[in-house]
VEXSE-657440 format. One record per residue (C-alpha): residue number from 0; residue in three letters; x, y, z. Coordinates in steps of 0.1 Angstrom, whole numbers, plus 5000, padded with zeros to 4 digits. Layout:
BEGIN
n; res; u; v; w
NUM; ala; X; Y; Z
...
***
This chain:
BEGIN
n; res; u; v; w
0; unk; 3251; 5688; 4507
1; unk; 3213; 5688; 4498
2; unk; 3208; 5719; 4473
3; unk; 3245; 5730; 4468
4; unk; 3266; 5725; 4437
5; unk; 3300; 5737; 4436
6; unk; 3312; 5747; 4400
7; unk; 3347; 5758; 4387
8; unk; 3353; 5795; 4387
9; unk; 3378; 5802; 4358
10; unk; 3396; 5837; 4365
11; unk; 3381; 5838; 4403
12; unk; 3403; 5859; 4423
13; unk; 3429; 5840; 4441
14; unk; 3412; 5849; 4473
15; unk; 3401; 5818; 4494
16; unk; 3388; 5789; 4472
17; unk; 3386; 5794; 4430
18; unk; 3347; 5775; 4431
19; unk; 3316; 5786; 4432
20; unk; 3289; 5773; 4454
21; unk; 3257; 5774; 4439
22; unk; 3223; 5770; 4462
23; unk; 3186; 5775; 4463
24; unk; 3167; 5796; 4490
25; unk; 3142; 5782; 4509
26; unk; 3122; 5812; 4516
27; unk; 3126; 5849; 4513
28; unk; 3108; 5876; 4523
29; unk; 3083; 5894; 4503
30; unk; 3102; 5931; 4506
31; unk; 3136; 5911; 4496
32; unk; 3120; 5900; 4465
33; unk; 3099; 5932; 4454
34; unk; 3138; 5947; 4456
35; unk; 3150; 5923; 4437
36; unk; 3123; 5925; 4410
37; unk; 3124; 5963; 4405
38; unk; 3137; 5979; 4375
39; unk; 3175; 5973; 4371
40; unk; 3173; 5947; 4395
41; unk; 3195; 5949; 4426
42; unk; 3231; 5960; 4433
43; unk; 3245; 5963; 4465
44; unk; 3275; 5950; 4484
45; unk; 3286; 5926; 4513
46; unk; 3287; 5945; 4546
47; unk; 3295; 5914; 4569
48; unk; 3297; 5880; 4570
49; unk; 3290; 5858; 4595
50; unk; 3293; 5817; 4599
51; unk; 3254; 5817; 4592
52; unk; 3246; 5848; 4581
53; unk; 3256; 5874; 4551
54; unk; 3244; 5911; 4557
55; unk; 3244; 5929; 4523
56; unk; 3236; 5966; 4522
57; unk; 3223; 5983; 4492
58; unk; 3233; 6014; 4477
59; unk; 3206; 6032; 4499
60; unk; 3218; 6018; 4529
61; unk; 3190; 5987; 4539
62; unk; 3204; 5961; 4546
63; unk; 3190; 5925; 4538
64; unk; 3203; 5892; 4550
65; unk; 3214; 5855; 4536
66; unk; 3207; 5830; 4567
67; unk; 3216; 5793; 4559
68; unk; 3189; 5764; 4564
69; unk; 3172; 5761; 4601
70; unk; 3173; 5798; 4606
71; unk; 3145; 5818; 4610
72; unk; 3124; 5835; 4583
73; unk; 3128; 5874; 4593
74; unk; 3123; 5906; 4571
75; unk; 3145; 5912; 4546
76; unk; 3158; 5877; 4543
77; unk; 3159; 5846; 4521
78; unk; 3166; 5813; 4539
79; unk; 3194; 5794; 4518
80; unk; 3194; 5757; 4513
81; unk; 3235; 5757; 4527
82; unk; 3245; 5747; 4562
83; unk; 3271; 5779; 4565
84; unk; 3290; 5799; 4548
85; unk; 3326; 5788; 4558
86; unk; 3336; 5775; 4527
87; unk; 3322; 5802; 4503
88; unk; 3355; 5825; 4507
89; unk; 3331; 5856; 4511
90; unk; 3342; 5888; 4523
91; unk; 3330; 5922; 4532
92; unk; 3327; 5946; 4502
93; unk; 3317; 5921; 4474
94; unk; 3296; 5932; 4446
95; unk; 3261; 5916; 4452
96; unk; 3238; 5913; 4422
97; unk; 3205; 5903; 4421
98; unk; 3171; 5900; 4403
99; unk; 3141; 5879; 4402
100; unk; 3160; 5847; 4392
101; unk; 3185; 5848; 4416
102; unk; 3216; 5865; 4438
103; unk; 3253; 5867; 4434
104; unk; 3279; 5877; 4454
105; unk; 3308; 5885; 4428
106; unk; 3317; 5850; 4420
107; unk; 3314; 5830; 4452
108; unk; 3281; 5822; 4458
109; unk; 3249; 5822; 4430
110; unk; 3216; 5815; 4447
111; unk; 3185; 5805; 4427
112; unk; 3151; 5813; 4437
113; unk; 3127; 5802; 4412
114; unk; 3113; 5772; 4440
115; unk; 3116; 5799; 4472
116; unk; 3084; 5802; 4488
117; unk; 3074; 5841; 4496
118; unk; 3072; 5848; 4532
119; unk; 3056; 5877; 4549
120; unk; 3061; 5886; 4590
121; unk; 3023; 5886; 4602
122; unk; 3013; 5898; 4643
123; unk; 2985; 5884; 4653
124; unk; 2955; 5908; 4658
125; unk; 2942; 5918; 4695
126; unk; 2922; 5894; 4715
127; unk; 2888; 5917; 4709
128; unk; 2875; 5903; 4739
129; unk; 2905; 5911; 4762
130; unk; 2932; 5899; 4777
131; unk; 2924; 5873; 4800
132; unk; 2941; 5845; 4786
133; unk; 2970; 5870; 4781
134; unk; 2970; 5875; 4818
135; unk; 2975; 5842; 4824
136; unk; 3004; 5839; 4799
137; unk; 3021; 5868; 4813
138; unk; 3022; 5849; 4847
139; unk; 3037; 5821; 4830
140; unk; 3060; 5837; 4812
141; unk; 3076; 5854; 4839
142; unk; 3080; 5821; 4863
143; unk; 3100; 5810; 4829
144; unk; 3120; 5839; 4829
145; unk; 3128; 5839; 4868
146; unk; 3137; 5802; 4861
147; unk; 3169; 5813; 4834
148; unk; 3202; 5817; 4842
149; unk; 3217; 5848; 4848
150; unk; 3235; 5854; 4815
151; unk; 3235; 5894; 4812
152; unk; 3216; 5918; 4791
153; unk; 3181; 5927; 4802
154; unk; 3166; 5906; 4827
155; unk; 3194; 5899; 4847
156; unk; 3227; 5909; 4857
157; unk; 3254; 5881; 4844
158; unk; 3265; 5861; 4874
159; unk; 3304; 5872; 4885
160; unk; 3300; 5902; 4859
161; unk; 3328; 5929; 4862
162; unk; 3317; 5960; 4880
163; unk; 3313; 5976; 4839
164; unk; 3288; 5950; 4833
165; unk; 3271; 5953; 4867
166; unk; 3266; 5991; 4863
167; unk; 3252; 5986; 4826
168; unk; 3229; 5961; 4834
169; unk; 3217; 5985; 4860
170; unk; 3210; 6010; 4841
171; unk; 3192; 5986; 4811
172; unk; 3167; 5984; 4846
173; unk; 3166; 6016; 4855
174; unk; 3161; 6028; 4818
175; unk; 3132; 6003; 4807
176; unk; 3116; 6005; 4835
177; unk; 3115; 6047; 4831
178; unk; 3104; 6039; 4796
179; unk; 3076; 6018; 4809
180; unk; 3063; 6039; 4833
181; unk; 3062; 6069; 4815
182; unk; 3042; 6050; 4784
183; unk; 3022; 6036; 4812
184; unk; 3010; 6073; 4827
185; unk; 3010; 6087; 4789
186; unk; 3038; 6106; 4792
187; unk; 3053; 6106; 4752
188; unk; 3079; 6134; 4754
189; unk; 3097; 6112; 4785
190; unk; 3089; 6077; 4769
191; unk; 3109; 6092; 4738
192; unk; 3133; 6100; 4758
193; unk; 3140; 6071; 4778
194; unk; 3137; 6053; 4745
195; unk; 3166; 6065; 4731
196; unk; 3186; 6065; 4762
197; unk; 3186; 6023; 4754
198; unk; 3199; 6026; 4720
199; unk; 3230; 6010; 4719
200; unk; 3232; 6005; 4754
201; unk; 3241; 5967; 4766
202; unk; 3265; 5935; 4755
203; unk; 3261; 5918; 4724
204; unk; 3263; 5925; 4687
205; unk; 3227; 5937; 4685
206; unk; 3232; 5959; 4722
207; unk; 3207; 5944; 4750
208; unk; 3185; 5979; 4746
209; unk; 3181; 5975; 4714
210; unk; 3169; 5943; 4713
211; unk; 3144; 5951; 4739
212; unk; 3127; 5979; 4720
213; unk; 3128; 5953; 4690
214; unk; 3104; 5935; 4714
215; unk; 3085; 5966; 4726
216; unk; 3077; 5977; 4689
217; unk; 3067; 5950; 4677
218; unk; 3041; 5949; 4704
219; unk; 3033; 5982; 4697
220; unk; 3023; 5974; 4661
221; unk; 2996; 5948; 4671
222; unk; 2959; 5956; 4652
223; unk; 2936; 5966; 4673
224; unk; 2954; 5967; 4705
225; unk; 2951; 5993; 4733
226; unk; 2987; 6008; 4729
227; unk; 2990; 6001; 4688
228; unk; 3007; 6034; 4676
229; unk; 3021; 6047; 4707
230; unk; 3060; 6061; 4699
231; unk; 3044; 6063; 4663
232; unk; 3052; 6024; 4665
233; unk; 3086; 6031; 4671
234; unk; 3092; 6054; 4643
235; unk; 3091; 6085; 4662
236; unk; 3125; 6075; 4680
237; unk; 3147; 6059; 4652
238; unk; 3162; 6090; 4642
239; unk; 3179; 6086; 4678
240; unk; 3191; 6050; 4669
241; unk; 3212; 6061; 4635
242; unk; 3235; 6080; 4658
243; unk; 3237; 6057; 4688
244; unk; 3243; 6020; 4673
245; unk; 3254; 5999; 4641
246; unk; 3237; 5990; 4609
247; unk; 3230; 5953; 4614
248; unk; 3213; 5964; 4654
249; unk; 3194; 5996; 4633
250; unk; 3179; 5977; 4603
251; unk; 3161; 5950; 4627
252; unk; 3147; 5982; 4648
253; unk; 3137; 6001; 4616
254; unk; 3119; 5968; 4608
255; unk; 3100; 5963; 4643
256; unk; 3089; 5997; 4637
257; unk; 3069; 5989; 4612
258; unk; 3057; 5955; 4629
259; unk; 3082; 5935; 4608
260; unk; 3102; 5912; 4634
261; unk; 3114; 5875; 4628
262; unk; 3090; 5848; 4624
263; unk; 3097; 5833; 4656
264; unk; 3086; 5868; 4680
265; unk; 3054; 5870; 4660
266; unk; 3045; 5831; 4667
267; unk; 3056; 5837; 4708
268; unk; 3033; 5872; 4706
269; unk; 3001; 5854; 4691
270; unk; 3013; 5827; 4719
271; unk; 3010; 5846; 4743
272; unk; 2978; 5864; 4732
273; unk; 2958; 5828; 4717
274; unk; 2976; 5802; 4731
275; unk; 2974; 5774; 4762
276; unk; 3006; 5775; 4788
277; unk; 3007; 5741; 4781
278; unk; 3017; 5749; 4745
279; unk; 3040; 5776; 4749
280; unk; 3071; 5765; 4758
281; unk; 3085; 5757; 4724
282; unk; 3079; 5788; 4713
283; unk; 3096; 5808; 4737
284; unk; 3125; 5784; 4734
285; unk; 3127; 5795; 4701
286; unk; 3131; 5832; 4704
287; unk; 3154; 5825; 4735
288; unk; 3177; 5807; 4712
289; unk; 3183; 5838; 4693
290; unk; 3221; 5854; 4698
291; unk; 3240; 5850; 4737
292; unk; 3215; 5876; 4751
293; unk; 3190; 5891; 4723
294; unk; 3165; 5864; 4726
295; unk; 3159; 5869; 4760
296; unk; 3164; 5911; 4758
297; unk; 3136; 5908; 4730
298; unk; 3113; 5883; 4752
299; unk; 3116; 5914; 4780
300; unk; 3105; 5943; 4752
301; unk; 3078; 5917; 4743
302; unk; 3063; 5912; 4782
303; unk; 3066; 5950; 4786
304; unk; 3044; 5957; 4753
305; unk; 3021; 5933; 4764
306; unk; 3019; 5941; 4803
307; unk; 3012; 5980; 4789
308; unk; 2985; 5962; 4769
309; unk; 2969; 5945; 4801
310; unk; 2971; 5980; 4820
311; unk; 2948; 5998; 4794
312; unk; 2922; 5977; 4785
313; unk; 2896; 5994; 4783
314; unk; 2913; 6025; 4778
315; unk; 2915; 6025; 4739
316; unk; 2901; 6060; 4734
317; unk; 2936; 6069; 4745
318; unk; 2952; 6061; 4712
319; unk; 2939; 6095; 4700
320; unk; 2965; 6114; 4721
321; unk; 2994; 6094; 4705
***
């Protein structure tokens, strides 16, 4: 296995196997490692583990992530040279220790970044002349998403769904949509509203809802856009989400709040605002690969942001009532 080494672990807990497995990340995002280089380093402790994926929470309560190779770069996260972490015998609550030479979790995994290239999320600015290849885009996008298979979550109810998952996905249209219009008459006190009526609302381990305002606030974050700022970016809602959903679904929204989302929805936004139809496929392909439902629940936050956008060009002095 390219960048992996395992080692003997004398006095490892009996737990799973007694070896280490030592790796390299990749990448890792620039927040990640200013936490890792402040003074006394980090401490924290495994909150979940996934096959491709280790959420550690620190003694604050942020959570940052280990993803293995071919996952994307995303706030808070180094990308590991390791094709899953199966065979590491990790398990929620380990210690985690960390500084600018590398991670540990207790004695199963040590991960080296000294050849880990900084990454930082980056939304394209605004077209300053408009939207008009945006327009066109949009109507692209949309054919595409009319195209997918019904699978749940946002855009569609899942075909043969119980009557449970017909009335929630019902709602998840009922609920954006108020969101929408309210933002698109100016309306803040109901757009908050409606806002947090989505938290934690929908399937998946990162609920649909959520995943769609992951999408909306990103939008909302873009430089020099009509609607940057509205919802305070997202901010002005969060305190709703800490009460309504789970860590791992909160820390990606606190995150798009500040205009911090996963490489992958930054490249399909500046898509969609620079880019030729001809050319856009891979990168909505991309985000759509993300989870059973999120990618698609984030492409529909994304379109909404966007469409709002469209609506008020022109209208920019609006920004002051936000």
């Amino acid at each position: 296995m390219s960048g992996v080494a395992l080692t003997a672990a004398p006095g490892a807990p009996a737990r799973g196997s007694a070896a280490v497995v030592q790796t390299r990340a990749a990448s890792i995002d620039t927040a990640l490692l200013h936490a890792l280089r402040g003074e006394g380093g980090f401490s924290g402790r495994v909150h979940s583990v996934f096959d491709r994926v280790v959420n550690i929470e620190n003694q604050v309560g942020e959570m940052f992530t280990l993803a293995c190779r071919g996952m994307d770069n995303a706030p808070n996260t180094a990308i590991l040279r390791l094709a899953g972490f199966g065979a590491c015998g990790i398990a929620g609550g380990d210690a985690v220790r960390g500084d600018a030479q590398g991670i540990r979790l207790g004695e199963r995994l040590h991960v080296q970044l000294a050849d880990a290239s900084p990454w930082e999320c980056s939304l394209a600015a605004y077209p300053s002349e408009g939207g008009g290849r945006l327009r066109i885009n949009l109507r692209w996008l949309q054919a595409e998403l009319d195209r997918l298979d019904a699978a749940g979550g946002m855009l569609a109810p899942p075909r043969g769904g119980s009557a449970f998952e017909l009335a929630v996905a019902d709602m998840l249209a009922q609920r954006s949509t108020q969101l929408a219009d309210a933002l698109a008459r100016g309306d803040h006190a109901a757009a908050r509203e409606h806002a947090c009526s989505l938290f934690g609302l929908g399937p998946g381990l990162t609920p649909s809802g959520d995943d769609f305002l992951v999408g909306l606030f990103a939008v909302l974050n873009i430089s020099g856009s009509p609607c940057r700022g509205w919802l305070g970016g997202g901010t002005e809602v969060l305190a709703c989400a800490q009460q309504a959903t789970h860590a791992i679904s909160l820390a990606a929204l606190v995150q798009a709040a500040r205009g911090r989302v996963r490489e992958s929805i930054a490249s399909l936004i500046g898509h969609l605002m620079y880019g030729a139809p001809g050319h856009l496929a891979p990168a909505l392909r991309r985000v759509l690969a993300i989870g059973s439902t999120s990618g698609a629940d984030i492409v529909a936050g994304v379109r909404c942001g966007l469409e709002l956008n469209i609506t008020h060009e022109g209208k920019r002095s609006c920004q002051s009532r936000w």
